[in-house]
C-alpha positions in Angstrom: 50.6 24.1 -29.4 47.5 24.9 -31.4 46.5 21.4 -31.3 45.9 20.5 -27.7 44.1 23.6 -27.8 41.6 22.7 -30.2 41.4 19.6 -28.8 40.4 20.9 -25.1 37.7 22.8 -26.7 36.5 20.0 -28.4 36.5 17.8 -24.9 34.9 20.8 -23.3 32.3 20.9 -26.0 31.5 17.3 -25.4 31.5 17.2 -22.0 29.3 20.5 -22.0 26.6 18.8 -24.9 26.8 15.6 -22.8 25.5 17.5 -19.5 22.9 18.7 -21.5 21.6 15.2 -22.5 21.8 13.8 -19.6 19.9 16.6 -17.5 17.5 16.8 -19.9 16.8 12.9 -20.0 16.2 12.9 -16.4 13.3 15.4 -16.8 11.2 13.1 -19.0 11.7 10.3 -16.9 8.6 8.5 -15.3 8.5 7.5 -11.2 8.5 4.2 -11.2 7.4 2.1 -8.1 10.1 -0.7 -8.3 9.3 -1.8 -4.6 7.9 -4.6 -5.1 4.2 -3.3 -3.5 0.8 -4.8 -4.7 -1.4 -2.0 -3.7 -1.0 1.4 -2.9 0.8 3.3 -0.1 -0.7 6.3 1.1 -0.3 9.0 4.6 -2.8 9.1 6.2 -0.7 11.9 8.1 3.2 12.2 9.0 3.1 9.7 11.4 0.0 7.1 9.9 0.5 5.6 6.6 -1.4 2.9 4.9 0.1 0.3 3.2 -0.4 -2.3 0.5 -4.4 -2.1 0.4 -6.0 -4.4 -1.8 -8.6 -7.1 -1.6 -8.2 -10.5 -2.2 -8.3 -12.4 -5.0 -12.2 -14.4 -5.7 -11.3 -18.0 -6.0 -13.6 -18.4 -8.8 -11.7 -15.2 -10.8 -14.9 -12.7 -10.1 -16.4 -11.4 -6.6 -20.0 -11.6 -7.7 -22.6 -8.5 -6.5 -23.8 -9.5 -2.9 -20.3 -11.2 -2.0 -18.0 -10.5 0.9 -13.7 -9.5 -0.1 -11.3 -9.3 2.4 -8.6 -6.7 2.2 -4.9 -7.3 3.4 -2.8 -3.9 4.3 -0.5 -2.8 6.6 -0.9 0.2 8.8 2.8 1.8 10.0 2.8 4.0 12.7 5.9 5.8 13.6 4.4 8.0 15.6 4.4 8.8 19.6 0.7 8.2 19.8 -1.2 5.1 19.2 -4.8 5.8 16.9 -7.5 3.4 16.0 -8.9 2.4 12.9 -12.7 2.9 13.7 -14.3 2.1 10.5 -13.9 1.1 6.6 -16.7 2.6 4.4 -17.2 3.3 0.4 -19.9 3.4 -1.6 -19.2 0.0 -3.7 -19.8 -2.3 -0.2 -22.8 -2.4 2.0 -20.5 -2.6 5.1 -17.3 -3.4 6.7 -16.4 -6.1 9.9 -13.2 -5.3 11.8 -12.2 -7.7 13.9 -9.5 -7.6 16.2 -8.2 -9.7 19.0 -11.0 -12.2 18.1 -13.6 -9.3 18.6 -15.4 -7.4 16.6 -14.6 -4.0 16.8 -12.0 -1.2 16.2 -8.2 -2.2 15.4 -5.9 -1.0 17.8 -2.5 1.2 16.0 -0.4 1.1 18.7 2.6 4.2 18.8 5.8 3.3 16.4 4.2 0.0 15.5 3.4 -1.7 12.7 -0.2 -3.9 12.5 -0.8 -6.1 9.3 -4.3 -6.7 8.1 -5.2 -9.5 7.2 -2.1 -11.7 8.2 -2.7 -15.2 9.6 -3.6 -14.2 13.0 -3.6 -10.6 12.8 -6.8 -8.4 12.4 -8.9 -8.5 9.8 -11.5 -6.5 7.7 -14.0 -8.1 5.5 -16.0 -5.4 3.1 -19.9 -6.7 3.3 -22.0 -6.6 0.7 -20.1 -6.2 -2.3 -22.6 -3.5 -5.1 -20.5 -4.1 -8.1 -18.5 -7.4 -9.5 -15.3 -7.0 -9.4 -12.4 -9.1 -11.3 -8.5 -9.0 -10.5 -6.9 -5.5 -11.1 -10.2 -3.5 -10.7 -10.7 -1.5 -7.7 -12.9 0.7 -5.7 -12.6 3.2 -3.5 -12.1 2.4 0.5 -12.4 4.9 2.9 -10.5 3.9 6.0 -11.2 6.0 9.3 -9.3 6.9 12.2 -10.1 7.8 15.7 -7.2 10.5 15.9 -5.9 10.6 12.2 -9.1 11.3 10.6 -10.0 9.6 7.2 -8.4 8.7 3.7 -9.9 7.0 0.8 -7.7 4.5 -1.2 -8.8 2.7 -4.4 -8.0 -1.0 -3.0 -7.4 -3.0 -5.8 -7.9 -7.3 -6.2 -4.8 -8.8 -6.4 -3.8 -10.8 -9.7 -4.9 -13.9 -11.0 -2.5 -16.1 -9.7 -1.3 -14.0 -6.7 -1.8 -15.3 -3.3 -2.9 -12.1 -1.1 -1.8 -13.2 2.1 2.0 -13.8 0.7 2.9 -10.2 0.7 1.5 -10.1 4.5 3.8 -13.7 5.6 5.1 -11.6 8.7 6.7 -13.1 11.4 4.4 -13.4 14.5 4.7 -10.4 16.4 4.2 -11.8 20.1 7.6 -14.1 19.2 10.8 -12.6 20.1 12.9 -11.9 17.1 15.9 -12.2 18.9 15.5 -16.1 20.2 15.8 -14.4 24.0 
């Protein structure tokens, strides 16, 4: 009978050392974004979140000083209120164009809707001016601002060499029907 009882306490004593590794290995691990996302996500509040940001990538590998970049992102708005995004500022860019609807002007959020930047046929915002050259993976800071939300500033990185910017943004046409009806 003295067996089984030594070994229990042995199984117990395992057990008991192997809860230990384990929490203590999940305290050193690292977040890892494994979504799949090219550029950064970031609230702008509970409701408005950017998405994605980051400028295109320069044909020739480099946007030179005195260039133009586009940047693709998404804005998500799960919200009961529609918002605007009014302007795009930072200090690295002379200027920003936002165009929407084939106007020039400020892109409309609507409430608990999504609006993709940059998208074939979707608004767009082109940064004017570039101050700095700037290859793939380098980025600089974007401040985007919002009628109601206010304003965040996101480093908006170039895509890869190699990466096509507007593939992360393929979206289905939002004026279609998804449904077929």
């Amino acid at each position: 009978m003295a067996q089984p009882a030594r070994t229990r306490a042995r199984w117990t004593a395992v057990a008991a050392a192997a809860v230990f590794v384990v929490a203590g290995c999940g305290a050193d691990e690292p977040d890892v974004d494994d979504s799949g996302a090219v550029g950064p996500d970031e609230a702008v509040t509970e409701d408005l979140k950017l998405l994605q940001v980051q400028l295109e990538y320069p044909l020739d590998g480099v946007h030179d000083t005195g260039e133009d970049a586009e940047l693709f992102f998404g804005i998500a708005n799960t919200g009961s209120t529609g918002d605007e995004l009014v302007d795009v500022r930072g200090p690295d860019f002379a200027g920003a164009t936002l165009t929407a609807d084939g106007a020039t002007g400020a892109i409309p959020v609507p409430e608990d809707d999504n609006v993709y930047v940059g998208a074939e046929g979707a608004p767009s915002v082109v940064l004017q001016d570039l101050q700095t050259d700037l290859r793939s993976s380098e980025s600089i800071p974007v401040t985007f601002v919002f009628e109601e939300a206010g304003e965040i500033t996101i480093d908006a990185m170039v895509a890869a060499s190699g990466q096509d910017p507007g593939e992360p943004f393929d979206f289905e046409d939002p004026a279609e029907d998804p449904t077929g009806n």
